[in-house]
C-alpha positions in Angstrom: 3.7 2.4 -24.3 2.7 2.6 -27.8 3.3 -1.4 -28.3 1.5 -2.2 -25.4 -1.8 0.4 -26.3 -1.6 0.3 -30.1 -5.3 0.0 -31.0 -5.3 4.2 -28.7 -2.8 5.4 -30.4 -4.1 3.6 -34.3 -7.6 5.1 -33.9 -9.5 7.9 -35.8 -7.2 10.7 -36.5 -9.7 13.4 -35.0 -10.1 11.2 -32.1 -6.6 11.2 -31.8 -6.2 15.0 -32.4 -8.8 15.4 -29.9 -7.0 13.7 -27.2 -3.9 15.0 -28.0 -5.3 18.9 -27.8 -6.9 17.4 -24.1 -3.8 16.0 -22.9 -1.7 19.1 -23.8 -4.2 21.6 -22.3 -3.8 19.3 -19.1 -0.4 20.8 -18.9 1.2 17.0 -19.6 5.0 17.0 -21.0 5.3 15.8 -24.3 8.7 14.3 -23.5 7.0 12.6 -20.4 6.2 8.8 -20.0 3.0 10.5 -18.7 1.8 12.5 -21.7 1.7 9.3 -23.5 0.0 7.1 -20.8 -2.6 10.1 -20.3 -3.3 10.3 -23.9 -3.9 6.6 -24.2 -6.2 6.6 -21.4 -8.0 9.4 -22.8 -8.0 7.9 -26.5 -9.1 4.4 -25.3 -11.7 5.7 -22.7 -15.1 6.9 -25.0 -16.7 9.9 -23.3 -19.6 8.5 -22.0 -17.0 6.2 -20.2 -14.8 8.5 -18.9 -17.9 10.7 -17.7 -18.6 7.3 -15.4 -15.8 7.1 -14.3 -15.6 11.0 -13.2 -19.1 10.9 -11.4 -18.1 7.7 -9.6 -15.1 9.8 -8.9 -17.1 11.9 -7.5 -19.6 9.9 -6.0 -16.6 9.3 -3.3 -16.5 13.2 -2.9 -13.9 14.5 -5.3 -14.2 17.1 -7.7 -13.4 17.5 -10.8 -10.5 19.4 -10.3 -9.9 16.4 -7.4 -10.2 13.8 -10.5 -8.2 15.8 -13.1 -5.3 16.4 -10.2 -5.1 12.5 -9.6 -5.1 12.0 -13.5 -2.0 14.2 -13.9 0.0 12.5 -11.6 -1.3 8.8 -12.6 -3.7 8.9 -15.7 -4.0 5.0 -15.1 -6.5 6.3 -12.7 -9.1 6.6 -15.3 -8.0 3.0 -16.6 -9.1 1.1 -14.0 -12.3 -0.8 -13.8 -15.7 0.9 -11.8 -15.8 -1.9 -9.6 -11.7 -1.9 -8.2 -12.0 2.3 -8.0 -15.8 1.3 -5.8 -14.0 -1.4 -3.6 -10.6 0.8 -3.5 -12.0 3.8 -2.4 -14.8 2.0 0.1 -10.9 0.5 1.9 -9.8 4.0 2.1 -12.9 6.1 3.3 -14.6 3.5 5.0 -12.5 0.6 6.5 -8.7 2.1 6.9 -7.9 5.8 8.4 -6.2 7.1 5.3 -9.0 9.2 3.4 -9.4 10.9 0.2 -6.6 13.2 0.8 -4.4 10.2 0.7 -6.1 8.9 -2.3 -5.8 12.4 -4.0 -1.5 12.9 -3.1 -1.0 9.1 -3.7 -3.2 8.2 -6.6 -1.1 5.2 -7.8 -2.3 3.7 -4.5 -5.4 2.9 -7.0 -3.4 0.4 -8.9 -2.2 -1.7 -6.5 -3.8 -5.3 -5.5 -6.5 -4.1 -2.5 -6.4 -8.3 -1.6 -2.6 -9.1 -2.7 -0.8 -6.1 -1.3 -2.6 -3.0 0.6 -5.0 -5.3 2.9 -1.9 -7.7 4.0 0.7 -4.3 4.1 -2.0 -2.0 6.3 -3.4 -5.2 8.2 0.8 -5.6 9.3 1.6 -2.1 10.3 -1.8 -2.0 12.4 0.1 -5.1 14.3 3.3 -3.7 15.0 1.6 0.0 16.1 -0.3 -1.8 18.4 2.4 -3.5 20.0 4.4 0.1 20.1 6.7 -1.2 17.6 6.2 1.6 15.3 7.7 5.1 16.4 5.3 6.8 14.1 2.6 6.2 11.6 3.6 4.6 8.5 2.7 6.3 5.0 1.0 3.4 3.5 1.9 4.3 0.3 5.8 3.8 0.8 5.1 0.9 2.4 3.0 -1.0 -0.8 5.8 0.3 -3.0 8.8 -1.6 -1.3 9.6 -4.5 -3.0 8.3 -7.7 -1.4 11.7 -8.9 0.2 12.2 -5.6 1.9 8.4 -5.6 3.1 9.3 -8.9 4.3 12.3 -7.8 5.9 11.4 -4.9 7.5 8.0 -5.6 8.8 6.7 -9.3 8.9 10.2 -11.2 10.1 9.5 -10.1 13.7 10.3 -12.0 16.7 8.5 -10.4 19.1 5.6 -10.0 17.7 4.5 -13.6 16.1 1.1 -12.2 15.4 2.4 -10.1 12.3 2.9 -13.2 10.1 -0.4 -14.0 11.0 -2.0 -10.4 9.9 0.1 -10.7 6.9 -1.6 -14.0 5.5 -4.8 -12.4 6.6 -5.9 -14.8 9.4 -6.4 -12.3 12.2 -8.4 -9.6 12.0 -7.0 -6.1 12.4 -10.4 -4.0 11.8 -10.3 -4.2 7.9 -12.2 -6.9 6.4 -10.6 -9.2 3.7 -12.7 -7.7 0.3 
């Protein structure tokens, strides 16, 4: 983490100090993986650019304590650019059924490929659910996280169902359009 966001961690010292009194009050463990991505975010990110980020935030209808939730579990959140959060969270309220809740439980979802991996992964399991070959509803979340093989495997490598590989490459429409 450090060699990767050296120029966070080599700024001011009371910048530094700052975000380091933040991230601590935030209740992150200094042992944690997290406590150092969080305080890079929050090093690297000036105020006035992680205040835009929090009122686009909640511009989707989070609140703070929504935003600051999220951040504890993936402070990446507050990494990633306005427009993927804008296009990201106009898939999940408007075009998808999963909603902020899902946003707010799974906020890693936010830094995954909308074009590369949720689109084709959703646009799939909307397929096979319409064919009944789904017992239940898929968490969308597990499903971007498996590895591409066992996506593969699992999902698109259907027989009965040749439309899937189709949905998958994104040449039939299943309700969500290709962003």
């Amino acid at each position: 983490m450090i060699k990767q966001r050296a120029g966070a961690f080599l700024s001011n010292s009371d910048r530094f100090s700052e975000s380091l009194m933040i991230v601590k009050e935030l209740g992150f463990d200094p042992s944690s993986f997290l406590f150092c991505s969080a305080l890079a975010n929050i090093v690297s990110n000036d105020k006035s650019k992680w205040e835009e980020k929090m009122e686009l935030y909640m511009s989707f209808g989070w609140s703070e304590d929504d935003i600051v939730s999220a951040f504890k579990k993936q402070p990446q959140i507050m990494a990633t650019s306005k427009e993927k959060i804008t296009r990201m969270m106009d898939f999940f309220l408007n075009e998808s059924r999963w909603g902020l809740s899902f946003v707010s439980r799974y906020p890693n979802i936010l830094l995954f490929s909308l074009e590369k991996t949720i689109i084709p992964r959703y646009s799939v399991t909307r397929v096979l659910m319409s064919h009944g070959l789904l017992k239940r509803d898929v968490n969308l979340h597990t499903v971007c996280h498996m590895k591409e093989e066992k996506f593969l495997e699992k999902y698109v490598i259907h027989e009965k169902v040749p439309q899937v590989i189709q949905a998958y490459k994104g040449k039939i429409s299943t309700g969500v359009a290709h962003i």
